[in-house]
C-alpha atoms as a printed R data frame, in Angstrom:
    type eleno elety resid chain resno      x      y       z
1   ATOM     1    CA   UNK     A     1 46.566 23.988 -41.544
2   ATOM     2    CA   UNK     A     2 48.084 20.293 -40.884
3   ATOM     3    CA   UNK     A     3 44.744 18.681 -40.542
4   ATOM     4    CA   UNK     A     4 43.100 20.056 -43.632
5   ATOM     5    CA   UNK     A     5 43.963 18.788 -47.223
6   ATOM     6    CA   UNK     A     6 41.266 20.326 -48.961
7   ATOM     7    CA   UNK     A     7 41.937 24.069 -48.626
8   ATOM     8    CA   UNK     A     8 39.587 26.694 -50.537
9   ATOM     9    CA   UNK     A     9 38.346 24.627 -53.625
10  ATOM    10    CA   UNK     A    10 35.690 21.612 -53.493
11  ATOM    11    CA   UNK     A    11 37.500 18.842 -55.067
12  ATOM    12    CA   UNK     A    12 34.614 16.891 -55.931
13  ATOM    13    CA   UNK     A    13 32.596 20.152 -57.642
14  ATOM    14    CA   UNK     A    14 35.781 20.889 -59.417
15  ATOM    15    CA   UNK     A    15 36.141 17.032 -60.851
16  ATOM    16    CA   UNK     A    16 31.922 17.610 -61.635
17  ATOM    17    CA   UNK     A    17 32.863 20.414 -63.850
18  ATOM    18    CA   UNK     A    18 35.980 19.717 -65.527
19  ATOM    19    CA   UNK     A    19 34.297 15.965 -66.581
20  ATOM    20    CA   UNK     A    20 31.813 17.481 -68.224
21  ATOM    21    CA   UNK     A    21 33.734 19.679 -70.574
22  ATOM    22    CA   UNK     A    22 36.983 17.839 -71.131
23  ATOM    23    CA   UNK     A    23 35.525 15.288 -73.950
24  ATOM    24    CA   UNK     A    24 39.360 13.329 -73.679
25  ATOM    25    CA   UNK     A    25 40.180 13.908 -69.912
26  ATOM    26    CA   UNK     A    26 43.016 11.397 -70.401
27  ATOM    27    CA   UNK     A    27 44.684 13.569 -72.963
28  ATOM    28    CA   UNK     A    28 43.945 17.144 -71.478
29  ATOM    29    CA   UNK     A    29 46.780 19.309 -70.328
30  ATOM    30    CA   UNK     A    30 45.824 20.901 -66.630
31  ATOM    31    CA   UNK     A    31 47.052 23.857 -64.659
32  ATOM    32    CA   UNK     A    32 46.246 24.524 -61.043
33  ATOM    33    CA   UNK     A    33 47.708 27.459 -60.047
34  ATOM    34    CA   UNK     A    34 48.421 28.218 -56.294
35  ATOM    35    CA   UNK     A    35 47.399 24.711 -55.993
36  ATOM    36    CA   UNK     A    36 47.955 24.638 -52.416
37  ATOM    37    CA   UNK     A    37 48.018 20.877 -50.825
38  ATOM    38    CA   UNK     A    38 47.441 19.007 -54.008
39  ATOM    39    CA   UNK     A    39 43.440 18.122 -53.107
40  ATOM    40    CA   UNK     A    40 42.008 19.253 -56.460
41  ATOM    41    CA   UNK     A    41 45.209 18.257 -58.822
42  ATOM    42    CA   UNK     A    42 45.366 14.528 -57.160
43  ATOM    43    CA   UNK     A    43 41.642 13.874 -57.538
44  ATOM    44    CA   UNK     A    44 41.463 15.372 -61.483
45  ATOM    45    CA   UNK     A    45 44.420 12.885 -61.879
46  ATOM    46    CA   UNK     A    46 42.576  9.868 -60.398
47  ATOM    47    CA   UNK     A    47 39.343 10.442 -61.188
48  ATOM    48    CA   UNK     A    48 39.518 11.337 -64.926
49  ATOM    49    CA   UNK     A    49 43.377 10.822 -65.717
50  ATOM    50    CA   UNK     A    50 44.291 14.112 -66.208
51  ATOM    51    CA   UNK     A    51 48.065 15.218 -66.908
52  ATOM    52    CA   UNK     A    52 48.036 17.971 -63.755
53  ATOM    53    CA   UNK     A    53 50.693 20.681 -62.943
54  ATOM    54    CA   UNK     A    54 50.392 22.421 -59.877
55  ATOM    55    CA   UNK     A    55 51.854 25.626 -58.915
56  ATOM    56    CA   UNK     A    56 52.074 26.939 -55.319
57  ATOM    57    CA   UNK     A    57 54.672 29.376 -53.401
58  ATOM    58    CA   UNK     A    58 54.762 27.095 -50.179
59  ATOM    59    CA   UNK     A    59 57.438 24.646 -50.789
60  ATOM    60    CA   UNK     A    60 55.493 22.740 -47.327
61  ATOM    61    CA   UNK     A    61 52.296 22.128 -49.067
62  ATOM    62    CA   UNK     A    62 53.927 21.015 -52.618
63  ATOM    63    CA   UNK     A    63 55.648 18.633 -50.315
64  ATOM    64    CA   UNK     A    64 52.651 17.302 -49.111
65  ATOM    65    CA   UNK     A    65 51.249 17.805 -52.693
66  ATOM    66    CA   UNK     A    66 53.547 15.316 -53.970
67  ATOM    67    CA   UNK     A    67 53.232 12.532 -51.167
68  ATOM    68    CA   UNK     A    68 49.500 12.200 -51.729
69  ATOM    69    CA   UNK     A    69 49.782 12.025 -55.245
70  ATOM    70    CA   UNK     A    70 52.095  9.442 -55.079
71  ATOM    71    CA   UNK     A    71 49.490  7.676 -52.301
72  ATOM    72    CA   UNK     A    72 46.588  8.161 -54.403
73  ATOM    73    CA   UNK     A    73 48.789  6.061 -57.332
74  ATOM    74    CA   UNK     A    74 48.983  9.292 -59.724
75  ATOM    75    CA   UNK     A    75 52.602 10.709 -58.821
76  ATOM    76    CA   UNK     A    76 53.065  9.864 -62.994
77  ATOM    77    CA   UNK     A    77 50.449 12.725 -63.721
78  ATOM    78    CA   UNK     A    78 51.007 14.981 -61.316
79  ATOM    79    CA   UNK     A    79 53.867 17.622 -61.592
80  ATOM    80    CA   UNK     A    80 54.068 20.160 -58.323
81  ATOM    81    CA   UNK     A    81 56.247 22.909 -58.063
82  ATOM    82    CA   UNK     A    82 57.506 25.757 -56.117
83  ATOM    83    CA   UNK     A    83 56.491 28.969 -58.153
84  ATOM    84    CA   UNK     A    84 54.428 32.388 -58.068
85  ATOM    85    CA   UNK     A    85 51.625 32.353 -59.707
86  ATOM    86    CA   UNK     A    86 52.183 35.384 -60.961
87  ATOM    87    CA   UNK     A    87 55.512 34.676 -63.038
88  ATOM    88    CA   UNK     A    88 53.658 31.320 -64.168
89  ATOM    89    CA   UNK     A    89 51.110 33.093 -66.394
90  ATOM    90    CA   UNK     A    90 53.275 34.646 -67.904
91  ATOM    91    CA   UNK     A    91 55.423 31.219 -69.629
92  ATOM    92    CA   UNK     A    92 52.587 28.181 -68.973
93  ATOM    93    CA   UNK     A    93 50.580 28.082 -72.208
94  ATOM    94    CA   UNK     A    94 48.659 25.799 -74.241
95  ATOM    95    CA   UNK     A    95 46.207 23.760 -71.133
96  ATOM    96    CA   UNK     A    96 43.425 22.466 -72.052
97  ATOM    97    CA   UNK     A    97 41.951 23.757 -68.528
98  ATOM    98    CA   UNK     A    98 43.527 26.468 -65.980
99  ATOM    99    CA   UNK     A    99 42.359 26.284 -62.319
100 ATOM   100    CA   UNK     A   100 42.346 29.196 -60.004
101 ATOM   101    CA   UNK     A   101 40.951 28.532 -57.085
102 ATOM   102    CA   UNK     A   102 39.875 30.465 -53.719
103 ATOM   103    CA   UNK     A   103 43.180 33.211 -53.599
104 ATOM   104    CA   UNK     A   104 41.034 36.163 -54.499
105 ATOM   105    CA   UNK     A   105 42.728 39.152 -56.065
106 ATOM   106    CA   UNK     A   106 46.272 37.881 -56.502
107 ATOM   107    CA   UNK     A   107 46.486 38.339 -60.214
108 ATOM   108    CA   UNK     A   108 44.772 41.350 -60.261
109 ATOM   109    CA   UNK     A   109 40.709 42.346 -60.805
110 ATOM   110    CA   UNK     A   110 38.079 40.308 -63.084
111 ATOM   111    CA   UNK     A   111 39.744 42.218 -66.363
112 ATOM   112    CA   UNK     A   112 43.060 41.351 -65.437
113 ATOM   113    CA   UNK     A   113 42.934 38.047 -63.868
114 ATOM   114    CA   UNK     A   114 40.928 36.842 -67.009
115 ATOM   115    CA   UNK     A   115 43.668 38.616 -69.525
116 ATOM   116    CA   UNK     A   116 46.341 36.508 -67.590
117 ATOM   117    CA   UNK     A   117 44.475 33.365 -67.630
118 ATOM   118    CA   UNK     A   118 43.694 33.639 -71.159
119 ATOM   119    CA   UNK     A   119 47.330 33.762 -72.609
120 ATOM   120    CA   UNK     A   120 47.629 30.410 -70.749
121 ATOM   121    CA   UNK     A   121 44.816 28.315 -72.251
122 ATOM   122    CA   UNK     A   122 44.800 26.816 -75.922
123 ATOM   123    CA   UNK     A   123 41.874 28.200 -78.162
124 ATOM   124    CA   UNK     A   124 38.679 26.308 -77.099
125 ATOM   125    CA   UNK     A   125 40.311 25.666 -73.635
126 ATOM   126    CA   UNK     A   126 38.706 26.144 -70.162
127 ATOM   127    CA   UNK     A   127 39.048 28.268 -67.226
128 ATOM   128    CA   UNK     A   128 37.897 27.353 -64.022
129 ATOM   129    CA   UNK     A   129 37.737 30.062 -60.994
130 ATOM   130    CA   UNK     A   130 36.427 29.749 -57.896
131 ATOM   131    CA   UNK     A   131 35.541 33.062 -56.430
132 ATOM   132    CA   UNK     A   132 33.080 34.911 -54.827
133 ATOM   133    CA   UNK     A   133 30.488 37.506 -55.264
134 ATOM   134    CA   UNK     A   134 29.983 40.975 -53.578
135 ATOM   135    CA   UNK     A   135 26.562 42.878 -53.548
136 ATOM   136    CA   UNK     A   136 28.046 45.663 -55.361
137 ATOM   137    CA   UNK     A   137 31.660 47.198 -56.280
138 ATOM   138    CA   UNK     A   138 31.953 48.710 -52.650
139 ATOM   139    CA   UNK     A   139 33.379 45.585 -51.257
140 ATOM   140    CA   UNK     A   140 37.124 46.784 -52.445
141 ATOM   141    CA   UNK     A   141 37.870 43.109 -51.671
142 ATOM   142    CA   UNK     A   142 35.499 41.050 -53.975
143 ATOM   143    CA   UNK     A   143 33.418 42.203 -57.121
144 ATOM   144    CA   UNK     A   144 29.766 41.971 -58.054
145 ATOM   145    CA   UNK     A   145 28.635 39.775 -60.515
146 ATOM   146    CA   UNK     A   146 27.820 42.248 -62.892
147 ATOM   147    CA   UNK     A   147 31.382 42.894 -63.129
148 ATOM   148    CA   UNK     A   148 32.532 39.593 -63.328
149 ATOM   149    CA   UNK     A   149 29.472 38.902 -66.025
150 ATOM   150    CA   UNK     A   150 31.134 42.295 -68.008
151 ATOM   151    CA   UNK     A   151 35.006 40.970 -67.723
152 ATOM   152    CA   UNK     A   152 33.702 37.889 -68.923
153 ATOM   153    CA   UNK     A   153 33.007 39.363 -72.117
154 ATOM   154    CA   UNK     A   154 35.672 41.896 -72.628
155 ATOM   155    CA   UNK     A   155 37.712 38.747 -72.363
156 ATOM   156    CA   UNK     A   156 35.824 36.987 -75.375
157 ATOM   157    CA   UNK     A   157 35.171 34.171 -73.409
158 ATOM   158    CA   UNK     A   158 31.786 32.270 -72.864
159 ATOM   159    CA   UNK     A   159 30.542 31.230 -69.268
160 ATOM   160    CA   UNK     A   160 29.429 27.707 -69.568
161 ATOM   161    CA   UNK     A   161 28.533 26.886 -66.068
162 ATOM   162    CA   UNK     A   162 28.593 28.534 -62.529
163 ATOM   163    CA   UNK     A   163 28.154 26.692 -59.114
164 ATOM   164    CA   UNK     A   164 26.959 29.120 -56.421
165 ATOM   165    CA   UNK     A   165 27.655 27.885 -53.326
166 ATOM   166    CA   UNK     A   166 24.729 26.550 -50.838
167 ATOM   167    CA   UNK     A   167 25.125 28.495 -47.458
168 ATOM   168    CA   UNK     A   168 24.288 26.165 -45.102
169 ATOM   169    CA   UNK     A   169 26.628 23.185 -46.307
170 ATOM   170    CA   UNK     A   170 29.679 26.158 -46.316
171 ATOM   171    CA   UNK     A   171 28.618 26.858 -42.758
172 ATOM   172    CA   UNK     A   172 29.000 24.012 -41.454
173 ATOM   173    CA   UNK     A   173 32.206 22.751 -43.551
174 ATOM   174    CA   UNK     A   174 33.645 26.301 -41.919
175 ATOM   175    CA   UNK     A   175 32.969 25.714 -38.309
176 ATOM   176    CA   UNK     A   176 34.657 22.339 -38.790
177 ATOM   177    CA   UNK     A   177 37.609 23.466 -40.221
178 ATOM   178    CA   UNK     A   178 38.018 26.556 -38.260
179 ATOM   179    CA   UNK     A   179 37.573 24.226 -35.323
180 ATOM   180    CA   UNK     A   180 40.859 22.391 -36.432
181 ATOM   181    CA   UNK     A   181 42.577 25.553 -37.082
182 ATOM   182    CA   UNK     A   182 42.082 27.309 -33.453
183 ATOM   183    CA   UNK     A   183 43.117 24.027 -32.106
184 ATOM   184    CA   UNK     A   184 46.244 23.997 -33.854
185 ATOM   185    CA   UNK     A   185 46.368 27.892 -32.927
186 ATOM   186    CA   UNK     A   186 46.371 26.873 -29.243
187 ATOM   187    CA   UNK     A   187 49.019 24.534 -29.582
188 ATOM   188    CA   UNK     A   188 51.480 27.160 -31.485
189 ATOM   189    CA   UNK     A   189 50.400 29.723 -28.784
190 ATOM   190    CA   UNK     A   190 52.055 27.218 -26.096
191 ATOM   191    CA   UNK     A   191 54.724 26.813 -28.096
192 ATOM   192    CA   UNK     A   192 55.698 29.923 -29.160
193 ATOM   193    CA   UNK     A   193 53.697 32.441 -26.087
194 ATOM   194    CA   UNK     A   194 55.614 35.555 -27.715
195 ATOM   195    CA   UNK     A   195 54.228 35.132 -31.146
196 ATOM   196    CA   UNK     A   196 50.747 34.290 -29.440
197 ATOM   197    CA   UNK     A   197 49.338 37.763 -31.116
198 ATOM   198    CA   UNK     A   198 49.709 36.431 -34.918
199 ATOM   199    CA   UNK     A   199 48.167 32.862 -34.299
200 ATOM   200    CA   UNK     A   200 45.435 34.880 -32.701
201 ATOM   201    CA   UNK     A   201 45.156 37.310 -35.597
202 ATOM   202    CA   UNK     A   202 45.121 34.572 -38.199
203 ATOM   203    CA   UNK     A   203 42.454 32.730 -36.922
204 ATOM   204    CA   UNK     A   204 40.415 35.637 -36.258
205 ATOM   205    CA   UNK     A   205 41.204 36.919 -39.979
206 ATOM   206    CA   UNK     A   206 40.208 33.215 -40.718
207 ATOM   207    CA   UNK     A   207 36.917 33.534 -38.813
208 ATOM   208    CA   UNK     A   208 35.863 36.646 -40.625
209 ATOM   209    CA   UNK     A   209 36.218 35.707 -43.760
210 ATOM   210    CA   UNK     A   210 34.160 32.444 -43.032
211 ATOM   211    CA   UNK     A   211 31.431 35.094 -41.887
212 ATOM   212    CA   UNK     A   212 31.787 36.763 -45.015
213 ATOM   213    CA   UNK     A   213 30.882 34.038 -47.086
214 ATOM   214    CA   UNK     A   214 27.651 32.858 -44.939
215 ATOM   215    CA   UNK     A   215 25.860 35.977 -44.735
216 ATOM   216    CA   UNK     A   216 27.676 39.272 -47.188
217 ATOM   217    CA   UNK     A   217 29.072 37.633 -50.221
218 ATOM   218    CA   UNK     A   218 28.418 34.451 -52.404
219 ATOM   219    CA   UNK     A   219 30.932 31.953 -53.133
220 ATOM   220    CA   UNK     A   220 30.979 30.780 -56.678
221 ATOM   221    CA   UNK     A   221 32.954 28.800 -59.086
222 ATOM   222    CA   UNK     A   222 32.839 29.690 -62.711
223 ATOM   223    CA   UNK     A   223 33.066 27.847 -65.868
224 ATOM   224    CA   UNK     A   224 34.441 29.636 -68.905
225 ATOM   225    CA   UNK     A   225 35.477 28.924 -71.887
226 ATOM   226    CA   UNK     A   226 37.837 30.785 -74.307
């Protein structure tokens, strides 16, 4: 994943949202949790001058995390760390906005993830997922809608906005990143011949779930407010 910064979330969709909700971006409190490489903390800290802690268990990409913020001129707002998510919804409280973005079911289903996330936002505050939708409840990997919709407001929270992703602009940001990851692939494969059967497995496990989200579920990002 060297060449690629922006891994899962849309930065810019993510900077959309939040701007229009957080009325004093300056003073806001954000959370990005399994924050990965830093893409969508850095640009809420430039952009809108947000106060941004990001949480993710690869001590490699909280590395990198921390050089671009300090590149980008925001290493003042931005706090990384090493963490699991997890354990960090259970003692980070009071945000003003919690991301989540693009790790599926890690804390759990829609009525679990959302009773996590809630306990970590002040009253008022904002969630922001990004997600994706199944057809129905048979997926065992991703959940309809409907059951999203439902979690929603078991939760008592309100959904203020929800991006659903246009097909043909994820297709063709997929091919070009999964291009730079088989590259990389074929490099490690040289490098390492006897662990050439895992490279090959990730970016096939890569490639399917590319194909997933162009033609049997919908990536979305959702909005919500407590």
């Amino acid at each position: 994943l060297q060449d690629l910064w922006e891994l899962g979330s849309s930065p810019a969709e993510i900077v959309e949202m939040a701007s229009r909700c957080l009325t004093k971006p300056k003073e806001a409190r954000v959370l990005d949790l399994a924050c990965g490489k830093g893409a969508v903390s850095v640009r809420l800290a430039r952009d809108l001058g947000c106060r941004v802690k990001g949480i993710d268990l690869l001590p490699d990409f909280v590395r990198y995390a921390d050089n671009k913020a300090s590149e980008f001129g925001v290493a003042s707002l931005c706090q990384f760390v090493v963490g699991d998510i997890n354990r960090a919804v259970e003692r980070e409280t009071e945000y003003d906005m919690v991301i989540l973005g693009a790790v599926g079911d890690v804390l759990g289903g829609p009525e679990e993830t959302l009773a996590k996330l809630g306990r970590t936002i002040r009253r008022g505050g904002f969630l922001l997922i990004d997600d994706a939708y199944a057809d129905d409840e048979s997926d065992g990997v991703y959940h309809s809608r409907e059951r999203w919709m439902a979690s929603v407001r078991a939760a008592g929270m309100v959904l203020v906005d929800e991006r659903v992703s246009d097909r043909d602009e994820l297709s063709s940001l997929n091919r070009e990143q999964q291009d730079r990851i088989a590259r990389r692939a074929a490099e490690l494969r040289i490098r390492y011949p006897d662990k050439a059967s895992l490279f090959d497995g990730y970016v096939e496990s890569q490639q399917a779930e590319c194909d997933d989200l162009e033609t049997r579920i919908t990536g979305v990002t959702l909005l919500l407010q407590a």
